[in-house]
N, C-alpha and C positions, 0 to 999 in steps of 0.2 A: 665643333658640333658633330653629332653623331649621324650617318647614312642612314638612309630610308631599309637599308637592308639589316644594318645594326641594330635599329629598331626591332626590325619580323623579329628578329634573331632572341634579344633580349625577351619579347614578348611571350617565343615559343619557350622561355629559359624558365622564365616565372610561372607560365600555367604547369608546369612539368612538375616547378617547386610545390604551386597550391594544389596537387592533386598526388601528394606525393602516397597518399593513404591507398591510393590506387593499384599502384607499383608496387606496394608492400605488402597488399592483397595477393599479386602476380611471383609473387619471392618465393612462398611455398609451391605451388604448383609448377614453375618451370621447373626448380629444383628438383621437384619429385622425376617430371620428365626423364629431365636430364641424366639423374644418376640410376634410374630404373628401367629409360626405354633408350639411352644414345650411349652411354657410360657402356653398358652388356655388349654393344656392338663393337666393342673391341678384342674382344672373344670372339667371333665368326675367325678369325684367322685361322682357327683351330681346323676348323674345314681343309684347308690345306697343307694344314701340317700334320708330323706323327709325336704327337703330344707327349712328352715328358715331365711327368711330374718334378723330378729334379735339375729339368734345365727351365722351367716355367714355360708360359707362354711364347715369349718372346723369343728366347733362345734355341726352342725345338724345332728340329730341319723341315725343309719348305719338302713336300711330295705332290704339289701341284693338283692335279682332279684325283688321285689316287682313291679316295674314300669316295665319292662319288660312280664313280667305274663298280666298286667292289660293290655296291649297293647296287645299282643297277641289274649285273650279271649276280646277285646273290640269287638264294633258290625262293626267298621272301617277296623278293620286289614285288613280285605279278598278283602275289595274295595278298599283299598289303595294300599295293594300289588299290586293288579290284575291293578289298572290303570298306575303304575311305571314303572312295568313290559311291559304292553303290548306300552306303548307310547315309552319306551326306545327300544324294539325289533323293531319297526316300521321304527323307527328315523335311527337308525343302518341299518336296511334290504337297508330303500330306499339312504339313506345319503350317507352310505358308496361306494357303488361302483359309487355314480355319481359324486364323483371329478375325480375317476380313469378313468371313457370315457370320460371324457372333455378331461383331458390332453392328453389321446391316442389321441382322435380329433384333438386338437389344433398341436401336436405334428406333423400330420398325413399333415395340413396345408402345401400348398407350396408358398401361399399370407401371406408375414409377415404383410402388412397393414392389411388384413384382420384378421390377427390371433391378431394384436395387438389390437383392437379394439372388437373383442370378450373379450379378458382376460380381456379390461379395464371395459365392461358393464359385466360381471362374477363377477368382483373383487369389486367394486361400493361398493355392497348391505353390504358387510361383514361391512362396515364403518358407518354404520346407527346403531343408538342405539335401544335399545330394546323399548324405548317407545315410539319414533319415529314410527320402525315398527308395534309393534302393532293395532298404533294409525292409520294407512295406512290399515289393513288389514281392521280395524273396515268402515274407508271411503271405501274403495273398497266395501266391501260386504252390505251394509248399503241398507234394505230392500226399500226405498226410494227412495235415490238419488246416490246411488252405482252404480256402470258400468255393472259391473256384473246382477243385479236386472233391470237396464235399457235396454241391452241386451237381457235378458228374458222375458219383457215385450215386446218389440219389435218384437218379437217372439210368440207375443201371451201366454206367458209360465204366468203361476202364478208365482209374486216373494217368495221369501226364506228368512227366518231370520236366515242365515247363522248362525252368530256367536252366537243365540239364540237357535239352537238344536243342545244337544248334541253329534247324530251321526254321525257332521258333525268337532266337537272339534279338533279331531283329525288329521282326515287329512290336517286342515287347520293349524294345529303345523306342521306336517312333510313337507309340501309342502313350507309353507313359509323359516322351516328350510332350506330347501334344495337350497330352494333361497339366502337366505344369506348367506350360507356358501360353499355354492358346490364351486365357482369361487375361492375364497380363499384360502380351501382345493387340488388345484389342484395345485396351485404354488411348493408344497413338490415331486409332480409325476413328473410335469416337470423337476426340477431339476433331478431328477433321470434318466430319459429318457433323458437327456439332455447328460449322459455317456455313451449309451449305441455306441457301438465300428460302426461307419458306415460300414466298412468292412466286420461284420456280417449281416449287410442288405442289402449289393448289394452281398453279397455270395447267401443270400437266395433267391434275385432276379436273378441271375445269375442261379440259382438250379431251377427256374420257380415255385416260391414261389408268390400265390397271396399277395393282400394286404392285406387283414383277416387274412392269415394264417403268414403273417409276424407278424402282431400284436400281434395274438395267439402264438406263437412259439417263438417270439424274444421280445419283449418290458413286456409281461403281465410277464413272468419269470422273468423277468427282475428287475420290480416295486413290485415281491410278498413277498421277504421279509422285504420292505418298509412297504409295505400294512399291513401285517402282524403284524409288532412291533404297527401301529395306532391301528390294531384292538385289541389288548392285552390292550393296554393303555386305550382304549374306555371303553372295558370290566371292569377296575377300575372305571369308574364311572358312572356303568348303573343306577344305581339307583340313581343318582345325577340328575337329569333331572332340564332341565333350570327353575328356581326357578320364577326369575326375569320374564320372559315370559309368564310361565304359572300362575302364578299370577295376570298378567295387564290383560289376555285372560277371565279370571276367572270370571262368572257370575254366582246367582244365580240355571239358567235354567240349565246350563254345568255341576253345582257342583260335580253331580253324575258319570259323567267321567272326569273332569278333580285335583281333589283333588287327589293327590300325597303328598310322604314322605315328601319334604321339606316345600312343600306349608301348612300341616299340624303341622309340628313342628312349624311353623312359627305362626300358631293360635296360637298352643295349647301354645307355649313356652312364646310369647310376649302379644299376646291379653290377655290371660286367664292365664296370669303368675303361669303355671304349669312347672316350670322351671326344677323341677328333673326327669318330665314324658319327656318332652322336648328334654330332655342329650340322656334319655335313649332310646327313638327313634332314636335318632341321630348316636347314638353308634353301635346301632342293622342293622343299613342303611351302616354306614362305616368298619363295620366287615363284612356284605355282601359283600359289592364293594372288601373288600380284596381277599375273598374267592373267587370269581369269576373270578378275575386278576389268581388266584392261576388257579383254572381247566381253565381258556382261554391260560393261558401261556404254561401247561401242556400239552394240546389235542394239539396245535398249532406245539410244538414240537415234537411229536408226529406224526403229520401229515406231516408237511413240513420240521419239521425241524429246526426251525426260531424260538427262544424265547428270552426272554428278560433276562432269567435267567436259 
């Protein structure tokens, strides 16, 4: 006769069998993981060593923080930071709360054609590729025959080579951002708003609660530890800043504010195949993004109460 525990055993053996469609669903996507985001992490070595194409990975001499040091005291470091840093804080300052007043807005709507028709011209841009829009931004602003420049002249104004000075780099990344992503970014608020109990907002109307103060008092609470876990997650990858866009944006005249970490590793790593300087950039960019996920999740809880972990 078989134990009580041979039994569990057996039991756990057969559901495992009848749900086997399960596990076979789970075969592609670990796999994908595996050879796309754990497999690559065998390359970081490269960080520490001085890379030889003809000794491979494995066999090229260990030089310990060496590429790190050099990166450090390079004459880039402090302009690469500094333009990482302040494009990523921008991005975030402006980006972030402007999906959160759209869907308070749209929310707020009592015309669903109208509201439906906002989300659709909100939602649009997110669908446009990044060289697509770039390529938009460059015709829009085009010192020439731009709307913008045509405008200006119309006005008597001298034009602007917009996308040719760099003080202007900038804001023409967070604003276009904000355009293609706000509308998109709202869909997650709405959802969330879409729970919030109607009962508690004819009570607050009932209590002769305006409509600011409903918003403030009943929906923003509401959305904050949503809001919350994005910004934590955000914070993971401040220093990630869009690679692909700030790239096609990339001109000579801009170089000076717009070269960032990745845009950088991206020379140093493939043009000028400094492949172990490359890693070890890389590495110093993705243990930041850690450490920062760390104190934004920290202070978060801290404050609200709301983390991730």
């Amino acid at each position: 006769m078989s134990t009580p525990q041979q039994n569990n055993v057996m039991q756990k053996s057969g559901s495992r069998l009848r749900n086997w469609q399960l596990y076979a669903l789970l075969l592609l996507p670990v796999a994908y993981i595996g050879i796309f985001n754990y497999w690559p992490m065998y390359g970081l070595q490269l960080a520490f060593k001085d890379f030889s194409i003809s000794k491979g990975i494995w066999d090229s001499p260990w030089v310990g923080l060496k590429h790190f040091q050099d990166f450090y005291n390079s004459y880039q470091f402090g302009k690469i930071i500094k333009n990482t840093v302040i494009i990523s804080v921008l991005s975030t300052l402006f980006g972030f709360p402007a999906p959160i007043i759209l869907a308070i807005a749209l929310n707020e709507l009592r015309s669903k054609l109208f509201s439906k028709s906002v989300q659709m011209v909100t939602y649009a841009p997110y669908f446009i590729s990044t060289v697509v829009l770039v390529g938009m931004i460059y015709q829009f602003l085009d010192p020439q025959l731009g709307p913008l420049n045509q405008l200006m002249k119309a006005l008597r104004m001298d034009p602007i080579n917009f996308v040719g000075e760099p003080a202007y780099f900038i804001p023409i990344y967070v604003l276009s951002g904000m355009w293609q992503f706000t509308g998109y970014s709202a869909i997650i608020y709405l959802a969330v708003l879409s729970g919030v109990d109607p009962e508690i907002q004819e009570a607050a109307t009932i209590d002769g609660a305006t409509k600011l103060q409903r918003i403030w008092h009943v929906d923003l609470p509401y959305i904050m530890p949503t809001a919350m876990i994005l910004l934590i997650l955000s914070a993971g990858n401040a220093l990630n800043v869009d690679f692909e866009k700030i790239f096609l944006m990339q001109n000579p005249l801009t170089l000076s504010i717009s070269e960032v970490i990745s845009t950088y590793v991206y020379k140093i790593g493939l043009q000028s195949a400094l492949y172990s300087f490359a890693t070890a950039i890389g590495l110093f960019s993705a243990v930041a993004n850690v450490a920062l996920l760390l104190i934004v999740n920290k202070l978060a809880k801290k404050v609200t109460g709301t983390s991730l972990f």
